[in-house]
N, C-alpha and C positions, 0 to 999 in steps of 0.2 A: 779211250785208252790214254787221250792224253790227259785225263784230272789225274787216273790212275797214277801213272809216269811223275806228274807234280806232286801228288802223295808219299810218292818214296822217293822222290828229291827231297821234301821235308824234314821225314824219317833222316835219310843220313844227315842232312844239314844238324839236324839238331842233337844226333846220337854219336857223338864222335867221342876220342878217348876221355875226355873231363866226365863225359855221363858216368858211362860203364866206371872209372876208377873214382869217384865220389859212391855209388850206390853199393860198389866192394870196397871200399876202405869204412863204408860206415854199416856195413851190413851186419852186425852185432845189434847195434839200435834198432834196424828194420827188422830183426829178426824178435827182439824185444816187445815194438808196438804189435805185430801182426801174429803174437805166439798163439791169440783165442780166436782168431778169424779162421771161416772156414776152409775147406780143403781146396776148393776152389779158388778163392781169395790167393791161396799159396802156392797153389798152382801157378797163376797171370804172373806172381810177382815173380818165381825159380823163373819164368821163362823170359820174362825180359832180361832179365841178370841174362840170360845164354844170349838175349838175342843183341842185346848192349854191347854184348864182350865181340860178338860177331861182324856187328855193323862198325867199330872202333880198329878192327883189322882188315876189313876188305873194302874192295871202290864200288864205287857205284854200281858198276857195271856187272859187277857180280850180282846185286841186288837188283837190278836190273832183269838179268838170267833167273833171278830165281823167282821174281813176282811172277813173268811170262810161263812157267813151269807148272805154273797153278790155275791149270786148266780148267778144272771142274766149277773151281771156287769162283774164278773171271766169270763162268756162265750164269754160275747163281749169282753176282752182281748184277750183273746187265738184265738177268729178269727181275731182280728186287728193283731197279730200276723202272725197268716197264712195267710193273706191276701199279706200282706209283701216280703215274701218268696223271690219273683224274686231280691228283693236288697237283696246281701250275704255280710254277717257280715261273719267272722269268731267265735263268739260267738251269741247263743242265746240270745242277748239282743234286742228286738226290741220294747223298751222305746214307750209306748204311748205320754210322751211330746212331741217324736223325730217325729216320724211316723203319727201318729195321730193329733197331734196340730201342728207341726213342729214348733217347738219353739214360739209356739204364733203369728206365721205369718197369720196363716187363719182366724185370726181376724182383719187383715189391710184394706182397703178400697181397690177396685179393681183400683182406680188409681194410689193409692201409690205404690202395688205392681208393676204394670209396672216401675216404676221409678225404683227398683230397676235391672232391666233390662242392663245387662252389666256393673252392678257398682261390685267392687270388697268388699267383705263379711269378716270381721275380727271376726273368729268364737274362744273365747278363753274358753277353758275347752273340749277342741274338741276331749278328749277321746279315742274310736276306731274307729271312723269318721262315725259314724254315722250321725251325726246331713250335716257334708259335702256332706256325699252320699248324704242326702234330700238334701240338699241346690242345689247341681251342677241337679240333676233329675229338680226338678219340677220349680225351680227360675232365669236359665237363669246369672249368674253373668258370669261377669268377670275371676275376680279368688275368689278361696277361700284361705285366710290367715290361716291358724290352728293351732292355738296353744297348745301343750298337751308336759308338761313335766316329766310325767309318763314314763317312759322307757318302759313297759311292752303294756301301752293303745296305747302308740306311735306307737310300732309294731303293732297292730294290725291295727289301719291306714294303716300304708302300705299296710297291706295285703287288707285290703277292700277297697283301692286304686287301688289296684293291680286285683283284680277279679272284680271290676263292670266298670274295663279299665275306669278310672275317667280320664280326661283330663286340670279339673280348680284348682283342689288344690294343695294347697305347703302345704307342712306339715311342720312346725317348732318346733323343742324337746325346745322349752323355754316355761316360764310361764312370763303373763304380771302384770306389779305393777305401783305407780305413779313414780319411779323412778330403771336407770338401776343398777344390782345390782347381790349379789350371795348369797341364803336365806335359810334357811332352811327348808327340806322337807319330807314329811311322804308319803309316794308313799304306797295307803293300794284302789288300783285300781278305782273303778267308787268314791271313796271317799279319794284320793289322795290331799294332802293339802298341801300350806305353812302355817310355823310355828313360833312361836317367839322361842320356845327350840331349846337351840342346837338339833341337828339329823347329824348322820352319814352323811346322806344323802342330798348332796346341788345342788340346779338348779341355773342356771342363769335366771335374771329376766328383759325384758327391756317392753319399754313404748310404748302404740300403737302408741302415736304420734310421738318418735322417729323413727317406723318403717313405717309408714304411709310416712311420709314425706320424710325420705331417700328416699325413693322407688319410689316417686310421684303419691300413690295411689291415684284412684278418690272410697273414699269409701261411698257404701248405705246403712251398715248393718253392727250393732257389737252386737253379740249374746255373754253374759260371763253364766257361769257354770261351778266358780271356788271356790265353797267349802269355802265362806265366804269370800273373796280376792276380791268382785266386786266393793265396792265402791274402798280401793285402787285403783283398776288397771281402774275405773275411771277416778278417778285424772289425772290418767297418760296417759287419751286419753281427756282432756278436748280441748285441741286446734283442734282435730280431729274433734269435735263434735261439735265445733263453726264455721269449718269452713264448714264441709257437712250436716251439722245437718242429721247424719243416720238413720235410723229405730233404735231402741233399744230395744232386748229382754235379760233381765236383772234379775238373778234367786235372790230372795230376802229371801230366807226361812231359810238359814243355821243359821243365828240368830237374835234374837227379834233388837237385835240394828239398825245392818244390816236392815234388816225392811222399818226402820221408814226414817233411814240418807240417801239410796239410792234415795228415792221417793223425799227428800228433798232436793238432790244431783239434780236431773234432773229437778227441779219445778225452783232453786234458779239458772241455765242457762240462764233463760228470754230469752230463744228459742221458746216460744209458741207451743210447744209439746202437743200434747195431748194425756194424760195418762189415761192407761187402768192397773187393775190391773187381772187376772186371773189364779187360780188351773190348772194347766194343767196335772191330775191324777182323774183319775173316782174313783180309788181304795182306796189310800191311802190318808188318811188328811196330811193339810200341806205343805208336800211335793212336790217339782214341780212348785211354785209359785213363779209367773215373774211379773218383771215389764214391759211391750209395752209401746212404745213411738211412736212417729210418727209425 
């Protein structure tokens, strides 16, 4: 209960009045981009608007009250959790986006999935490899690229590289942007971020399509879950994504701008993508909300 509890201190940390009044004062544009998305897609998005407007007027403690309310859903947590088990993290985290929705892949169409079938996986935000364990278990790639430049999330990859004897992933200690670089960074674990403030603390930064192409990657799949850094490191995979056009599972929540420019980012490719937007958290508002592409 206590990741739960850290998850919706998140949630409000990050959703206070700037969200909610950026995502309604431009909600003409969002209504614009997402007018041919399905009913679902339109769905997620009416209900953060409500849940924006909510979490920008009440405290914690409220939200607080209302996760503990949701009885049924805590249960089916805790057993998607022990269901789990046989993949070993070294930390109790076993993320229902990760496990559960696996990054919004269980909503692709059963022929796209085949396609990604031996294609190599550029997973950026890649954590304590979680999200790689899913990917090399149930998806068949190539390899997995994994970006995580967390010193601390990084080790624990290893280690869960190390005990589920992973055989596709490369772990890489860099974080990716539209250009290569040495940036400033707040390493504060699953919410580890680059910064524009100085910080003690600097990562190097390069491009997916600098390492895509060095390497002569054939890629099917770029998942990011980098703490508001997605459209940047975008940018910096645009030739990647003109030349494979991959699956894209792309976290849009960290902020209201974020939001709107990613979805606008992927539409303004004239790749003929077709975009889904969906919550992938039963529990917490908000949070956890991707963009799919296909």
């Amino acid at each position: 209960m206590k990741f739960l509890r850290g998850l919706l201190g998140a949630a409000y940390d990050f959703y206070h009045k700037d969200f909610y009044r950026y995502l309604k004062d431009n909600k003409d544009t969002l209504d614009s981009l997402i007018k041919n998305f399905d009913s679902e897609s339109k769905r997620v998005i009416n209900s953060i608007l409500k849940d924006a407007e909510y979490i920008s007027v009440h405290n914690f403690v409220d939200m607080l009250q209302d996760l503990f309310s949701k009885d049924e859903e805590i249960i089916k947590y805790l057993e998607l959790v022990n269901s789990y088990r046989h993949l070993k993290l070294c930390v109790n985290l076993y993320d229902p986006p990760v496990f559960n929705y696996k990054h919004g892949l269980i909503f692709l169409p059963k022929k796209t999935l085949k396609l990604l079938n031996n294609k190599d996986f550029i997973d950026c935000g890649a954590y304590i490899g979680d999200s790689a364990l899913i990917f090399e278990t149930y998806f068949n790639p190539r390899k997995i690229y994994a970006f995580e430049p967390d010193i601390e999330s990084y080790t624990y990859m290893l280690d869960a590289i190390k005990l589920n004897d992973l055989k596709k992933v490369v772990p890489i200690k860099m974080g990716v942007g539209a250009n290569e670089d040495k940036v400033n960074f707040l390493p504060m674990q699953s919410i580890s971020k680059i910064i524009s403030d100085n910080s003690e603390r600097k990562i190097e930064v390069t491009t997916i399509d600098k390492y895509v192409f060095d390497r002569n990657l054939d890629v099917g799949l770029i998942k990011m879950d980098i703490e508001g850094f997605e459209l940047n490191a975008l940018k910096g995979a645009e030739r990647t994504i003109n030349e494979f056009k991959p699956v894209l599972s792309i976290s849009i929540y960290h902020n209201a701008e974020q939001f709107i420019n990613v979805i606008k980012f992927v539409q303004e490719l004239s790749l003929d993508y077709k975009i889904i937007i969906r919550h992938l958290s039963d529990l917490i508002p908000i949070i956890e909300t991707y963009l799919i592409a296909w």
